[in-house]
C-alpha positions, 0 to 999 in steps of 0.5 A: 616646155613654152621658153622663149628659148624653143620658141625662138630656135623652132622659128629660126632660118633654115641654118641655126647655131646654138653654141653656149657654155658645157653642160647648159642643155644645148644637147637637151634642147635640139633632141627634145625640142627641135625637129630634126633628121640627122643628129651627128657627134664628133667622136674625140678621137675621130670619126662622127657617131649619127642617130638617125641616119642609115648607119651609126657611125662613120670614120673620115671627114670626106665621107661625113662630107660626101653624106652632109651634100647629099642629106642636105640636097634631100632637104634633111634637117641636120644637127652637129655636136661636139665632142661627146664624152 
């Protein structure tokens, strides 16, 4: 896809927000356009779900703490979700 949109998220600084109204493909575009290591979703009742880590899930903040310092100390390209329904 050449949008301008990719094309400016690809080129971005190391630290990228994407945020926008529900439903307009903010998922869509980090998961088939932007390059990335960890993908994390919030779960509505707590906890994150990831794709790509070593595990699929995780229960507490402090222990999604203790692994985003060491992803980000490794040089991971991480990206956070709301919550998924």
């Amino acid at each position: 896809m050449d949008r301008k949109e990719v094309r400016t998220a690809i080129n971005a600084s190391p630290r990228l927000l994407i945020y926008g109204r529900r439903k307009v493909g903010k998922t869509f575009l980090v998961k088939n356009y932007l390059p990335y290591d960890i993908l994390i979703f919030s779960k509505r009742g707590g906890g994150f779900y990831l794709e790509g880590a070593d595990r699929s899930s995780i229960d507490s903040f402090q222990e999604l703490q203790s692994l985003l310092r060491i992803w980000v100390e490794s040089g991971k390209t991480i990206f956070i979700d709301e919550f998924q329904r």
